[in-house]
N, C-alpha and C positions, 0 to 999 in steps of 0.2 A: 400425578407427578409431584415430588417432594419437590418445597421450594429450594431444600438445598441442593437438590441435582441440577440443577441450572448453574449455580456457580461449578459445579464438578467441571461441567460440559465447558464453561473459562477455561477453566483451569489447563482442561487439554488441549484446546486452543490456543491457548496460549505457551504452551511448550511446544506445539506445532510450530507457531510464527517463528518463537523464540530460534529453535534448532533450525528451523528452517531459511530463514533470515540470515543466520548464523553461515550455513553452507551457501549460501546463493551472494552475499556480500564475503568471504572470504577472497572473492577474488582480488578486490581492491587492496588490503595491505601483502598478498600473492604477488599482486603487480610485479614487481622487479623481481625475485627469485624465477616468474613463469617468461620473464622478456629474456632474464639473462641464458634459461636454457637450450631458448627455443633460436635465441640470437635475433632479435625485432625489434623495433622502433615504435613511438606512440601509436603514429597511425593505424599498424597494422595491430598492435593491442586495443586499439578502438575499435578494429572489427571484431575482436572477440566478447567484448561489454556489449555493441551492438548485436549481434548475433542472437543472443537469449534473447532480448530485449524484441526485436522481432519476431522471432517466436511465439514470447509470450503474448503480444498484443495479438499475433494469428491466431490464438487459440484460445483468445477471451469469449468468442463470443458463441464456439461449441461449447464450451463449459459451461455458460450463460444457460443455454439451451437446455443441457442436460442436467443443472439443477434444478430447474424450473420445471423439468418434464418429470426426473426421479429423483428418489430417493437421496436425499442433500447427506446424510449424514458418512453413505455408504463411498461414493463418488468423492468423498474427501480424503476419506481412506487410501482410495486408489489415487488419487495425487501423492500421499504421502507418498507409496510406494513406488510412483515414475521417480518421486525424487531423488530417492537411495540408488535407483537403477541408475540412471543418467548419471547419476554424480558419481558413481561408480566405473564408469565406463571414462568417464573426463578424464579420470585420476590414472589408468592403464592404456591410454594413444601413446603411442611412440613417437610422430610427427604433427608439426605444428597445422598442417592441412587439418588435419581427423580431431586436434583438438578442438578447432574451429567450430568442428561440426558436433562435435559432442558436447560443448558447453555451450552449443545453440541451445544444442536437445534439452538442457536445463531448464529451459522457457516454457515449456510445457504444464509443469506443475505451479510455475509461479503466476500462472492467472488462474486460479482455484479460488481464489479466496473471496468473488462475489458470491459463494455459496457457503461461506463459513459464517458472512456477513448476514446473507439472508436468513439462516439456519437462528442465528443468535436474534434478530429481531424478532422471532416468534418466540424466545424465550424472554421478553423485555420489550417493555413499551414504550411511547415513545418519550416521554416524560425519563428514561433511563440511558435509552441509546448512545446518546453525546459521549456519555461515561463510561459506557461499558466497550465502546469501540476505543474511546483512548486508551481506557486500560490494557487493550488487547494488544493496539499501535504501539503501547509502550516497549510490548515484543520486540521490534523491527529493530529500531536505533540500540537496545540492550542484545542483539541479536550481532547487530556492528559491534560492537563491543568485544560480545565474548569470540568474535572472530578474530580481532584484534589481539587479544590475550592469544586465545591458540597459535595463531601467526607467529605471535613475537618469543612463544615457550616455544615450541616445538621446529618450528619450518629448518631451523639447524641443528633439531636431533634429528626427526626422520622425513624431512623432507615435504614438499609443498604436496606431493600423489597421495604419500599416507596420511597426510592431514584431509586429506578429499573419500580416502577411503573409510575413516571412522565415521566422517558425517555424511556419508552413503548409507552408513549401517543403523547409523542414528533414526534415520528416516524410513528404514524399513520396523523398525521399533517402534515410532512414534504412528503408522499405519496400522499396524495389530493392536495398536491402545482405542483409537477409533473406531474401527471395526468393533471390537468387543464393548465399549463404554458410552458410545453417543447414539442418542437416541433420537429418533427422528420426530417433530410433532407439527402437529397442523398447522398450513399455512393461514398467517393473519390471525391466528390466536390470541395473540398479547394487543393488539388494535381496542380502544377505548369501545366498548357497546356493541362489541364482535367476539366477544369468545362465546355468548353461548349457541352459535352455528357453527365456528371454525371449526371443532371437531367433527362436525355432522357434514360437511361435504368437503370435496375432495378437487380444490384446484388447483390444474394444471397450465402451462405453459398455453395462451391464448395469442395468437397470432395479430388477431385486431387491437388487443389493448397493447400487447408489442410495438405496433405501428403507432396507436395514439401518444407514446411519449415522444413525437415527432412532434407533437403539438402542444405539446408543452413549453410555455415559452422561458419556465426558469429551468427546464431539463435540456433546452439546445442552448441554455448562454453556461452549464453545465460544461455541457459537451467543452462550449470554446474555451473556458476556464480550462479546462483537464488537459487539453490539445498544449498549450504552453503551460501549464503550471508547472509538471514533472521535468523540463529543462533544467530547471537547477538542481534539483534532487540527482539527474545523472551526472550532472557532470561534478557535482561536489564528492557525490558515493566512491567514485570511481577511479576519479583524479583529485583529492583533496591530498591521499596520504602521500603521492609522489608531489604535489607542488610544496608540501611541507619539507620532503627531504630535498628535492633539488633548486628550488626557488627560496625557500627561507633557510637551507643551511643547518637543517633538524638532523640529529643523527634519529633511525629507527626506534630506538627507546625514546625521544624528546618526541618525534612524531605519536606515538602510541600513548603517550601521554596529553599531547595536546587533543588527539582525536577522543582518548576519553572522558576527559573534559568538557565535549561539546556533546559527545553521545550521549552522556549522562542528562546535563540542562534538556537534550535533544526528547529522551525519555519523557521526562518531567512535563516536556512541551505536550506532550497530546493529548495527557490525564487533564493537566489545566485546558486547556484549549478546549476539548469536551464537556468539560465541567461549564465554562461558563458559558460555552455554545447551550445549553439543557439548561443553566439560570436564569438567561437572556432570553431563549424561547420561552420560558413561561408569563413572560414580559410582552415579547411579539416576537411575531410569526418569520420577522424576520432576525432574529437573534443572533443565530446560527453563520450566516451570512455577513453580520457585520462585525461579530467578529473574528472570525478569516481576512478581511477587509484590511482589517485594523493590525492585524498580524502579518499581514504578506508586506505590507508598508513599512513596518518597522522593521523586517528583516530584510527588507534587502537595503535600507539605511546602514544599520550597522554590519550587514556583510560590507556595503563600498568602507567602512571604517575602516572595516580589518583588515583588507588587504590593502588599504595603504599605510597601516602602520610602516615605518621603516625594517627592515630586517634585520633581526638581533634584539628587538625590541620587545621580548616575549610577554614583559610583566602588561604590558599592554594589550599585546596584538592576542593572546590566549584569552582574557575575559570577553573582548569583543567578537571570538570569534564560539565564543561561550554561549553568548547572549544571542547573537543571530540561530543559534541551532533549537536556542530557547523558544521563538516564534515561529521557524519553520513548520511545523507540524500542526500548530492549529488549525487550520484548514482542513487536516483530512478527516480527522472523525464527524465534523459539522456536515462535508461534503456527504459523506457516507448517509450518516444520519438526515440530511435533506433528502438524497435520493430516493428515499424508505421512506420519506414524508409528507412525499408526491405520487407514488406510484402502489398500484394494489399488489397483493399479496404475490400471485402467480408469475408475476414477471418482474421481479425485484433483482432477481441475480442478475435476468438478462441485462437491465439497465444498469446493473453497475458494471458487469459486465462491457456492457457500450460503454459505457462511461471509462472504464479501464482502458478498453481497447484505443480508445481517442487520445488517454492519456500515453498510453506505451507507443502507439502507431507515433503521434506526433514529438516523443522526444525520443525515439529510439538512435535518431542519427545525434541526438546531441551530444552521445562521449567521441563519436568520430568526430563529428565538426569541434570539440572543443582540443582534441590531440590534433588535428591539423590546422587549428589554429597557434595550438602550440609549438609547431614543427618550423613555421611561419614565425612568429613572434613570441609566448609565451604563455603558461600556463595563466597567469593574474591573470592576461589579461583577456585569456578563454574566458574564466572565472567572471571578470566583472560585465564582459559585453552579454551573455550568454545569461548570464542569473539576474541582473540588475533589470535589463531590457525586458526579459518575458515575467519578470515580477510586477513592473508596473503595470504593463497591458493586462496582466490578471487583478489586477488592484480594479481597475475601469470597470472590468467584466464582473467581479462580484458586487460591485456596486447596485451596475445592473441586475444582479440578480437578486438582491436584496428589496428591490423593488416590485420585482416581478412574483415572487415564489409566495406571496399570503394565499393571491388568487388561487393558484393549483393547490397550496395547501387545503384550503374549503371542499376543493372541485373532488380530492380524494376522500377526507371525510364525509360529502352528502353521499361520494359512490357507496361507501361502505354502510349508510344510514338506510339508504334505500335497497341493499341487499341482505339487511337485518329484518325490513318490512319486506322484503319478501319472501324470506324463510318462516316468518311468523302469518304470514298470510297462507302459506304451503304446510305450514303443521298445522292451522288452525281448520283446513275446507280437509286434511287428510282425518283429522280428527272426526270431523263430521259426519 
């Protein structure tokens, strides 16, 4: 394999996220043009944010499965294309029941990606991963973005259906680029003192080592981390662009400006975050962990800034809420890259996979509970009990994990040292 076909393989990955981040976050500046037609209230657009959301987390952990069992590159492919299909179908319901159920169906494809994640750390080692998962993450929030843009051109020429129907089609494009250009390679390849076997055998999805990240004690304080970490992510993705227009008094244009503002810092956050999560790890083991630590603490600091700024008060309230988007994201490529830094080859997607489904399982209700907090009282103040609250408890938890994860670091490196000796012990007595 040339070394430069490993960046290719980015590359389309990363137009993946991009377009596909792009369609599945569209819904958020959609918000009010899909309430106004359907004639609905927060609450019952919080069961449509929730819906995929459930979904997705239902179906983390068959897709876990089935990269871990086949072929990761192809199984990606076929995500892309549920995504064009479903988003296609969202975009032509005629009633607000059926689109319920169709922009569930969304959820499907958006827990793919512990096999895009797996796919890439056998192209990159671990000394790279921090970096190359932020690079990829930088997708997601540039993803809001150019949703943002589409939203605000188009949704008053043609409409919120045919803005759902180009990026259906997007996604069947972006499935035939995969299919025909990514290439599949052995698992645990890129692992330090393990490539010259990874080629030479062939593992698959193991059912006991499955069970052993049960016993991992920095992969279950993982799990609890991921259970509330994604609460603020929902309920900021989902309802940030309507508390800007009906709580701070933003016309649509001021809103789309503000949110690109933070999507951009937001961006920037995961390349850095990764980078120094991969500086810090070559320092200790626990690197990666402190700082996400160190970032979940500061962001939800200057998230309670911002939303007390007074209202009207933009020249302020915009750079604070600039800087909170700035920190947000550190944590996810370190987490990612931890994950992959405990656990063997064969069962990496499944555990991020678990890992996913803990996250999506445990905030799925968080845009419902933060619109019927809003129906009740108000969007702030969904915002600051909902994101402040589960930020600090995830502050405690990676603490703990920072503590814990050297141990399971070693316990996977001696695994892989002592299945090096024993492929050379099996070529050595076949030799004979």
């Amino acid at each position: 394999m040339r070394p430069r076909y490993r960046w290719v393989v980015v590359l389309i990955f990363f137009l993946f996220m991009l377009l596909h981040q792009a369609d599945k976050l569209l819904i958020g500046p959609l918000t009010t043009p899909i309430m106004e037609e359907f004639g609905i209230n927060e609450e019952q657009m919080g069961v449509v944010f929730t819906g995929a959301i459930v979904v997705a987390a239902v179906f983390y952990p068959l897709w876990g499965y089935l990269f871990d069992r086949f072929a990761r590159a192809k199984l990606l492919a076929l995500a892309s294309f549920i995504w064009g299909a479903t988003t296609w179908l969202s975009a032509i319901v005629p009633s607000f029941s059926l689109f319920v159920a169709t922009r569930a169906s969304t959820g499907i494809d958006d827990s793919s990606y512990p096999g895009l994640y797996s796919l890439v750390s056998d192209y990159f080692g671990p000394q790279m991963r921090g970096r190359v998962y932020g690079l990829l993450q930088t997708a997601m929030p540039m993803g809001y973005m150019l949703g943002l843009i589409m939203a605000s051109a188009l949704v008053g020429v043609i409409g919120w259906r045919n803005i759902y129907l180009v990026t259906g089609a997007v996604g069947l494009v972006i499935a035939l680029a995969i299919f025909l250009f990514v290439r599949e390679v052995p698992r645990g390849q890129s692992e330090p003192g393990f490539e010259e076997i990874a080629a030479q055998q062939q593992w698959r999805f193991d059912l006991r080592e499955a069970r052993g990240l049960l016993r991992k004690r920095s992969m279950l304080l993982l799990f609890a981390q991921g259970f509330f970490g994604v609460f603020p992510w929902n309920v900021l993705t989902y309802w940030a662009f309507r508390y800007l227009e009906t709580e701070r008094g933003y016309t649509s244009g001021q809103a789309t400006l503000a949110m690109a503002v933070a999507v951009l810092t937001l961006a920037v956050g995961y390349f850095v975050g990764g980078t120094l999560g991969d500086a810090l790890f070559k320092r200790t083991r626990r690197g990666r962990m402190l700082v996400s630590l160190v970032a979940v603490l500061l962001g939800a600091g200057f998230l309670f800034l911002a939303v007390r700024v007074p209202v009207g008060n933009t020249v302020t309230f915009i750079p604070l809420l600039a800087i909170t988007a700035f920190f947000m994201p550190f944590a996810a490529p370190n987490v990612t890259a931890t994950v992959h830094d405990i656990t063997v080859p064969e069962v990496r997607s499944t555990a991020l996979a678990v890992q996913y489904f803990i996250e999506q399982g445990g905030s799925a209700l968080a845009p419902l509970l933060a619109g019927m907090i809003a129906v009740r009282s108000s969007l702030q103040t969904a915002i600051l009990v909902i994101c402040i609250g589960t930020w600090a408890l995830c502050g405690l938890i990676l603490a703990a994990t920072a503590i814990a994860v050297p141990r399971d670091i070693e316990t996977l490196r001696q695994t892989l040292r002592e299945r090096v000796e024993e492929a050379r012990a099996a070529a050595a007595a076949t030799s004979e």
